[in-house]
MDTraj code that builds the backbone (N, CA, C; nanometers):
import mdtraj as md
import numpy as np

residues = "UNK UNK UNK UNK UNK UNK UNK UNK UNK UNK UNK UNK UNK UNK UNK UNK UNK UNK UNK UNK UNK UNK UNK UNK UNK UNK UNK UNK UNK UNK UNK UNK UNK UNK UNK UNK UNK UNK UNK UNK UNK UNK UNK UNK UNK UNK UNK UNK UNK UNK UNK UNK UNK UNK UNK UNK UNK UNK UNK UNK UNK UNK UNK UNK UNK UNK UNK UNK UNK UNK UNK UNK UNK UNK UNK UNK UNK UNK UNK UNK UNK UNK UNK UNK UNK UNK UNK UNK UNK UNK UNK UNK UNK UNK UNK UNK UNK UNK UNK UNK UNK UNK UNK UNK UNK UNK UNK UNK UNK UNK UNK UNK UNK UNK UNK UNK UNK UNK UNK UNK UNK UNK UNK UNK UNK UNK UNK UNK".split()
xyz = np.array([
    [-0.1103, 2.8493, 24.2660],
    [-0.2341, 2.8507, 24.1892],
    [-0.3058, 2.7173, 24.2016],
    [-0.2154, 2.6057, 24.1757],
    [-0.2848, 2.4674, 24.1935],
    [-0.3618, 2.4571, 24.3673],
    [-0.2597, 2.4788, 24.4542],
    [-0.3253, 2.4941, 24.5837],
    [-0.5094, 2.5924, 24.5724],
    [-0.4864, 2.6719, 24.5480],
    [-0.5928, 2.7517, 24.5726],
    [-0.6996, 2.7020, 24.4728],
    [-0.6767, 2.6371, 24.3370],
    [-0.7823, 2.5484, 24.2545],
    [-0.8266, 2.4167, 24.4050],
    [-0.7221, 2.3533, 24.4623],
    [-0.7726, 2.2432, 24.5400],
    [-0.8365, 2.3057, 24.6419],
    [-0.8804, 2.3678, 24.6871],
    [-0.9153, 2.4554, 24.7803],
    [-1.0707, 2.4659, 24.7725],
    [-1.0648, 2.5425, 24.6723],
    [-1.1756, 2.5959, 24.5961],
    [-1.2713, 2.4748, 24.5846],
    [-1.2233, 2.3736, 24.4933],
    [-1.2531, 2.2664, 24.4681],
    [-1.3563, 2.1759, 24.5942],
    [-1.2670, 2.1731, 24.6981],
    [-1.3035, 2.0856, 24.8541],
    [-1.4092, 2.2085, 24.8470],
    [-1.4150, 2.3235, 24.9177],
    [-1.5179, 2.4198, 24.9699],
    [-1.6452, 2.4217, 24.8649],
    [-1.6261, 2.3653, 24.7208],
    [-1.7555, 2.3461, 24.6462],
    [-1.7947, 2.2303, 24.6955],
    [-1.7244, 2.1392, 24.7143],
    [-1.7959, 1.9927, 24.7029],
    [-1.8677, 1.9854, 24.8313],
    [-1.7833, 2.0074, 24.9750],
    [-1.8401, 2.0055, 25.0727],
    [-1.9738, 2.1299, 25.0883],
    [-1.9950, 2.2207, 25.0073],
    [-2.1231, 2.3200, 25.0448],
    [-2.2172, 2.2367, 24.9704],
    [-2.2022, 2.1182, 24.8531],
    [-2.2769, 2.0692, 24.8032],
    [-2.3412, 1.9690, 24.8666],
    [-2.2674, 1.9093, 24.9855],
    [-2.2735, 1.7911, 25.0531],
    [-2.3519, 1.8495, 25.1688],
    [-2.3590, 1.9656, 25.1982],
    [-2.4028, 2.0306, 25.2866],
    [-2.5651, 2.0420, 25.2486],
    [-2.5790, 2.1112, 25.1170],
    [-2.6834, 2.1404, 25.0989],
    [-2.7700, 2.0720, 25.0727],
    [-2.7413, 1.8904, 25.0301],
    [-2.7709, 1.7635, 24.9856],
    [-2.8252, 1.7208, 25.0923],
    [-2.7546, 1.7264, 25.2473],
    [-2.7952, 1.6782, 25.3426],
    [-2.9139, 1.7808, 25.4074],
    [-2.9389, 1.9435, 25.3977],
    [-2.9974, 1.9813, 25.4716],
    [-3.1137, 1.9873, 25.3596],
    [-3.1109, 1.9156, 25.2535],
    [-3.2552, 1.8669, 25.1671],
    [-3.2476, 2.0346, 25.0462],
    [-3.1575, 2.1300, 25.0334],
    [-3.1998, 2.2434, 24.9367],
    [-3.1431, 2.2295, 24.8459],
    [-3.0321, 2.1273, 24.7900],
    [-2.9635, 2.1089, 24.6929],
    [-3.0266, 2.0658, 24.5784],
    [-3.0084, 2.0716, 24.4949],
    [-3.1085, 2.0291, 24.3200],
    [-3.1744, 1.8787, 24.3021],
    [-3.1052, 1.8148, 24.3960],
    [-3.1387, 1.6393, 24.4313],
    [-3.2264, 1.6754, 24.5196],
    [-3.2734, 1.7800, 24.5930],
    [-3.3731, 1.7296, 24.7178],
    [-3.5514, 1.7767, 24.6697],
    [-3.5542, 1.7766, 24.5542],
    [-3.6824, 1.7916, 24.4956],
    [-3.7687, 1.7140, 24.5994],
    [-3.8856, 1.7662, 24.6628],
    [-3.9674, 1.7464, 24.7662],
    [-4.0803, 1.7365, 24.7520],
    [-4.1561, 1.6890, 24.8211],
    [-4.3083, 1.7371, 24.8721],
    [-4.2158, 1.9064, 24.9538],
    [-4.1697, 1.9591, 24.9916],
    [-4.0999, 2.0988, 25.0356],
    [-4.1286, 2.1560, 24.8906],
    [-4.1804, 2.1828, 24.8228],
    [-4.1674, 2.2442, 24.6762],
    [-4.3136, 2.2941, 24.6956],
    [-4.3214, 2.4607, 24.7016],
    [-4.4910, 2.5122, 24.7367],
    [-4.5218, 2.6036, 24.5691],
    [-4.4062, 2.6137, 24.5208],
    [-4.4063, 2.7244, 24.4116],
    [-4.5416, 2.6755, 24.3020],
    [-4.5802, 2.7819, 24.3008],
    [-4.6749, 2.7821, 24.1967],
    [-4.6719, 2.8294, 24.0464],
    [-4.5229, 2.8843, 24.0290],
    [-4.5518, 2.9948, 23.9296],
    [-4.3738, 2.9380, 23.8990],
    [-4.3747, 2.9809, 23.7436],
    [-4.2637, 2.9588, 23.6592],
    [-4.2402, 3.0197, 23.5552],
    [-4.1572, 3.1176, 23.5742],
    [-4.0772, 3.2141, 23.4227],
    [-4.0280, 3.1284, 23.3467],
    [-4.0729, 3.1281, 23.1789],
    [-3.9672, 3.0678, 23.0931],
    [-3.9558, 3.1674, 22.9909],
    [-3.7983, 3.2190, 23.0199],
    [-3.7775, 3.3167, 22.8897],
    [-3.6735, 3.2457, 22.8160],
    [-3.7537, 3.2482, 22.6990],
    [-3.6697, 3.1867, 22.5675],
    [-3.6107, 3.2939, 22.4705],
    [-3.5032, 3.2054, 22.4768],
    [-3.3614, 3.3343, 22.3728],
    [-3.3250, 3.2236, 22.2699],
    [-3.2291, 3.2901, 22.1902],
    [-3.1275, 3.2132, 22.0920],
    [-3.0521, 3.1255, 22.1601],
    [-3.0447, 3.0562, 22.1561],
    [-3.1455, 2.9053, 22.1342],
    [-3.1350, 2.8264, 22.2736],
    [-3.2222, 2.9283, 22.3690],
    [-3.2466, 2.8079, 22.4739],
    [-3.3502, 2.8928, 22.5614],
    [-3.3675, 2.7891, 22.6853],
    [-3.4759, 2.8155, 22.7563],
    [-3.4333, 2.8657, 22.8713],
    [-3.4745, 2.9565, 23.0002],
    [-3.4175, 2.9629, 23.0950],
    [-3.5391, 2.9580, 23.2078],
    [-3.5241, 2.8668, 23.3157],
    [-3.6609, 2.8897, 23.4010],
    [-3.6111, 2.9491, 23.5262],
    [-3.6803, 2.9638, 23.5465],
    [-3.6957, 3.0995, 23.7269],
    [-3.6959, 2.9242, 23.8131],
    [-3.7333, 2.8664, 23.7452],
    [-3.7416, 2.7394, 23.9171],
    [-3.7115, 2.6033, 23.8502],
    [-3.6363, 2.5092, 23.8789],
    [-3.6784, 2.3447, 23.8431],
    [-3.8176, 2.2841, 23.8671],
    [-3.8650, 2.3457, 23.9546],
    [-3.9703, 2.2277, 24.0194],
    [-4.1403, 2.3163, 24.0910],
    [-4.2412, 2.2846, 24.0545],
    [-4.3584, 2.3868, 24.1017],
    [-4.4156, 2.2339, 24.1875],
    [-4.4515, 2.2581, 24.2880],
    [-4.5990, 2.2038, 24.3401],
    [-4.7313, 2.1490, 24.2815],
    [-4.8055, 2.0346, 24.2503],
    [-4.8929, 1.9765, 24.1641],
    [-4.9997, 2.1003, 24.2165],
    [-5.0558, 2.0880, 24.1195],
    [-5.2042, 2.1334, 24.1207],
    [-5.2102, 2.3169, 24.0195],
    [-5.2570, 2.3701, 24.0241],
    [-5.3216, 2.4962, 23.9361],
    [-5.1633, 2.6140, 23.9116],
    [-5.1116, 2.5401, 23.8331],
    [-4.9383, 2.6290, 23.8329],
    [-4.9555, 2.7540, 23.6962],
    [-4.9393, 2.8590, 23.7432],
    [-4.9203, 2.9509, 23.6179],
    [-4.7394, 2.9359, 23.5744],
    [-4.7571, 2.9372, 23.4286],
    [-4.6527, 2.9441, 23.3667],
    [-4.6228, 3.0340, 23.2292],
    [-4.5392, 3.1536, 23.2698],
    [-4.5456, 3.2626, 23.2115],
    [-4.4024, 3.2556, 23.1359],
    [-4.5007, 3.2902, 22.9803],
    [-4.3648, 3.2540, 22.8685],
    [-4.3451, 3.4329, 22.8310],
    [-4.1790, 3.4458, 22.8227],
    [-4.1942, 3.5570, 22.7728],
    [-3.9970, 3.5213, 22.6906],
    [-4.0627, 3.6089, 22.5621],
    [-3.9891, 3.5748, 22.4429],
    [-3.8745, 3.7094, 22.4574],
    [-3.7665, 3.6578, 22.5239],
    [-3.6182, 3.7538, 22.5416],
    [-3.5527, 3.7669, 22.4372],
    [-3.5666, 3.6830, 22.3274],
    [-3.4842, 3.6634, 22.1900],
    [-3.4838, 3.8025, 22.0936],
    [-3.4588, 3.7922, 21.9826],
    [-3.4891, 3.8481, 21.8840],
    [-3.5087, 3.7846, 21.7448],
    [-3.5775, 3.7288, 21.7998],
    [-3.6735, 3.6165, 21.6526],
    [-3.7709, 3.5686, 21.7141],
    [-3.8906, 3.5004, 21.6520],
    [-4.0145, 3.4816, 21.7218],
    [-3.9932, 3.3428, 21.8033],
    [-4.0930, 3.2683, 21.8687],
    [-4.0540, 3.1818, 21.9476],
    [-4.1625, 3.1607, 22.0211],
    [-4.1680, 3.0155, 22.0340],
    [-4.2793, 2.9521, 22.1090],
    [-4.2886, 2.8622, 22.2065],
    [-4.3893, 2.7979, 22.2761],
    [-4.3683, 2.7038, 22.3886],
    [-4.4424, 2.6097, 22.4045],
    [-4.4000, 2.4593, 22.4170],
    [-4.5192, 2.3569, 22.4339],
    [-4.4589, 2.3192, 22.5306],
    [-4.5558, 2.2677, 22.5709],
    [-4.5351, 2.1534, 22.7366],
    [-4.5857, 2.0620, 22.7361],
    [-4.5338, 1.9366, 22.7743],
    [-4.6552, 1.7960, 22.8108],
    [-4.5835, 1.7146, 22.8863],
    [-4.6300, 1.6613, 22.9340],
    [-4.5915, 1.5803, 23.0330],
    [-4.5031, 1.4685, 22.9985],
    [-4.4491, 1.4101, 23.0303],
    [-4.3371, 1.2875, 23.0146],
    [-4.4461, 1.1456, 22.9643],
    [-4.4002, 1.1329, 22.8593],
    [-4.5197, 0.9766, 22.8561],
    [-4.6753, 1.0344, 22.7535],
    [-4.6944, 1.1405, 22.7455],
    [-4.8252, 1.1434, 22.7304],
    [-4.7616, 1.2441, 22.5894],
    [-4.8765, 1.2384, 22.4923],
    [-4.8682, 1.3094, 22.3609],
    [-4.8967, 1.4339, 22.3353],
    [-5.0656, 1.5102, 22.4205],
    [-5.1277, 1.6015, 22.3872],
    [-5.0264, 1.7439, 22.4883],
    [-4.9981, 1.7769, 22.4058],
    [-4.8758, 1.9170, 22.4365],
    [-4.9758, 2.0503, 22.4805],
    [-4.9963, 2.1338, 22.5435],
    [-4.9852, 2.2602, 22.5749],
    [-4.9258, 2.3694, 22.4834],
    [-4.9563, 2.4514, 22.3459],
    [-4.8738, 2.5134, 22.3099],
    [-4.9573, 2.6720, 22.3216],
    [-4.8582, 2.7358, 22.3735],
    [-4.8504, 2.8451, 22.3904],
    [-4.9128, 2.9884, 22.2577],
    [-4.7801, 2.9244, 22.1964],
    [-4.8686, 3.0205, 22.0354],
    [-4.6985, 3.1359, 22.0391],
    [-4.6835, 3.1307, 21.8974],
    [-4.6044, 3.1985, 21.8620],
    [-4.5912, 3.3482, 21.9193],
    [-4.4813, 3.4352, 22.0030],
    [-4.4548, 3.5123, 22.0054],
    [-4.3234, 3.6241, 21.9487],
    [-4.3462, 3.7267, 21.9560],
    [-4.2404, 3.8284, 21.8642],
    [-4.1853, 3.8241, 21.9920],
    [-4.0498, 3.9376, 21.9634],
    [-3.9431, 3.9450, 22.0235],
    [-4.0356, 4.0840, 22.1108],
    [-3.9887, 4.0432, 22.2410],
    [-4.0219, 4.1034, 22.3952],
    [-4.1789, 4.0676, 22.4092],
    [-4.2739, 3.9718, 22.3766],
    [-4.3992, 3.9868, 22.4122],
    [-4.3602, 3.8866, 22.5045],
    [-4.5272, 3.9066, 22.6094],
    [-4.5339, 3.7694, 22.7214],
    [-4.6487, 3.7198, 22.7399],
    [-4.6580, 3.6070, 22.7200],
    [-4.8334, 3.5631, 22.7644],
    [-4.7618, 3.4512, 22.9379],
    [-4.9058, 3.4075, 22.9516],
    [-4.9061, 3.3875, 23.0738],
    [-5.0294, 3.2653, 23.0294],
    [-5.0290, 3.1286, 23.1319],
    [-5.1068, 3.0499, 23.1213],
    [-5.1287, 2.9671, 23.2665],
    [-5.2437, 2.9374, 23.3142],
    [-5.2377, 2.8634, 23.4165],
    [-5.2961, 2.7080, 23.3793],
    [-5.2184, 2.6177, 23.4052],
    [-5.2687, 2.4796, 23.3852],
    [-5.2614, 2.4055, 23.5522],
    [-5.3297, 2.2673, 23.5492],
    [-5.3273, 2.2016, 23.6208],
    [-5.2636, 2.0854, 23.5955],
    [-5.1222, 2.0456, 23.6694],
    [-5.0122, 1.9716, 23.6664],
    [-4.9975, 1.8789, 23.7822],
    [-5.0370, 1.7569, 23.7264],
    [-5.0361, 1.6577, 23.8147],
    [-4.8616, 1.5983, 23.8254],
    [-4.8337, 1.5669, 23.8900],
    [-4.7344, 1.5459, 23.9452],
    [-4.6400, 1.4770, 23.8379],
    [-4.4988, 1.4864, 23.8276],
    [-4.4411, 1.3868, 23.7160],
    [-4.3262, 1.5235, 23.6173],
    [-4.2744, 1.5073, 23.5254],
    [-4.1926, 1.5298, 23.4797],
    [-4.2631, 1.6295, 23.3810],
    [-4.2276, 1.6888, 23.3103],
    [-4.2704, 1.8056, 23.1693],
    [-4.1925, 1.8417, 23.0955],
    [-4.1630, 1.8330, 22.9415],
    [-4.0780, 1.8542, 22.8795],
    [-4.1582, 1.9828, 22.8186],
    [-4.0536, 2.0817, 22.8236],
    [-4.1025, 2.2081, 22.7477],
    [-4.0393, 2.2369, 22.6094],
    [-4.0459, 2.2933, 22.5555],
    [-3.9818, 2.3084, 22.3728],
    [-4.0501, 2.4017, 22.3012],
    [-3.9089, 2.4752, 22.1873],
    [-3.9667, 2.5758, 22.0878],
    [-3.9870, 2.4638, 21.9759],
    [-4.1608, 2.5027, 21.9194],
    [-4.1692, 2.3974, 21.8178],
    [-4.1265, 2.4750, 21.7163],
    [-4.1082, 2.5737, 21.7071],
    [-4.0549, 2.6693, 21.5176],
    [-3.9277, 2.5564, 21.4805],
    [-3.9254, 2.6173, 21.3449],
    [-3.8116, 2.5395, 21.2532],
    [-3.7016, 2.4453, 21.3338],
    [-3.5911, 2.4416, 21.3327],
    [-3.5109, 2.3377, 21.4373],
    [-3.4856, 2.4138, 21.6068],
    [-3.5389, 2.4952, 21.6179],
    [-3.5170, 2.5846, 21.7623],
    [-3.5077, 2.4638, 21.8669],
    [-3.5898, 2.3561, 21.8911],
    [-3.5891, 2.2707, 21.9689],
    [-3.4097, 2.1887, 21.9848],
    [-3.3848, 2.1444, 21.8321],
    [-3.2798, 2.0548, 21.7816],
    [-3.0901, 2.1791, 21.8346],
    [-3.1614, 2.3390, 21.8416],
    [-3.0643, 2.4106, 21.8666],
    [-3.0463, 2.3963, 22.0475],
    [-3.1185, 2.4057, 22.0733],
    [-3.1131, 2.4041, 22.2467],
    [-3.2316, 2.4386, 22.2983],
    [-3.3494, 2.5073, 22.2262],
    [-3.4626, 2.5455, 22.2972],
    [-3.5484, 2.4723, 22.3704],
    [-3.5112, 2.3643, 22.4384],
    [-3.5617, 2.2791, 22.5253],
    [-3.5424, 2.2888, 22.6990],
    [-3.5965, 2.2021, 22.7617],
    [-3.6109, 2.2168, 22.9202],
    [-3.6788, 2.1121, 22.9686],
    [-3.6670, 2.0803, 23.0839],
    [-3.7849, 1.9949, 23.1642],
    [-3.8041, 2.1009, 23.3248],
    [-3.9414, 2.0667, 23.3553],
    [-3.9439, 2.0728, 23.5261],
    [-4.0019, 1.9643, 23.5870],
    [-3.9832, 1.9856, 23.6943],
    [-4.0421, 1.8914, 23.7817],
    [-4.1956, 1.9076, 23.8762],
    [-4.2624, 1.8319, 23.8415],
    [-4.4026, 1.8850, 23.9654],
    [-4.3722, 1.7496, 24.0235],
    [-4.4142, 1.8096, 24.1897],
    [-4.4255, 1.7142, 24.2934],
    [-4.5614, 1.7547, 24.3902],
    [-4.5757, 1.6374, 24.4429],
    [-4.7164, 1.6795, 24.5456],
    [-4.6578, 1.7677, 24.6527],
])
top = md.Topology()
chain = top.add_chain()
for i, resn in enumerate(residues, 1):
    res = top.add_residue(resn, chain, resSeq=i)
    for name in ("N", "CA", "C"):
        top.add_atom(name, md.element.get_by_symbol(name[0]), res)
traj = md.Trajectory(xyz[None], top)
């Protein structure tokens, strides 16, 4: 059993080393990044996105509430104050928003009662 854990072990690390070097691994965030578009479905108590990272410029970002309690979404950029909020949704609705995202970091969050403080948080990444 220990053999086949060390095994396992080497064949993760080296596909990671693999994928690090051929630039698709989670470290190789790029100018290679064309995506425009980003699912965030929020549940008890967290966020889940369809992508880490969209391409700067005109990105739709489509919130849709998987939970069963209501739930919401702000976004803003790393550094800066004025947030993006979405607007409270019930359980299974989806809105959809397109903003223009200049390059840099984004913290996303449920602002309701402590949802944020439970896990309902995230970041992505925009790159040129």
């Amino acid at each position: 059993m220990t053999r086949a854990i060390s095994i396992a072990v080497a064949l993760a690390i080296g596909a990671a080393a693999s994928a690090a070097a051929a630039g698709t691994g989670p470290e190789a965030v790029s100018s290679k990044v064309t995506a425009r578009h980003v699912q965030v479905v929020g549940k008890e108590f967290r966020f889940n996105l369809s992508r880490g990272a969209l391409a700067a410029g005109r990105d739709t970002i489509e919130f849709d509430n998987g939970g069963q309690d209501d739930h919401d979404l702000a976004i803003v950029k790393r550094g800066r104050t004025r947030a993006t909020e979405f607007g409270v949704l019930h359980p299974g609705e989806r809105t959809t928003r397109t903003l223009r995202l200049s390059p840099g970091t984004y913290v996303l969050w449920c602002t309701l009662s402590d949802h944020k403080a439970l896990g309902m948080r995230a970041t992505i990444k925009v790159v040129r």
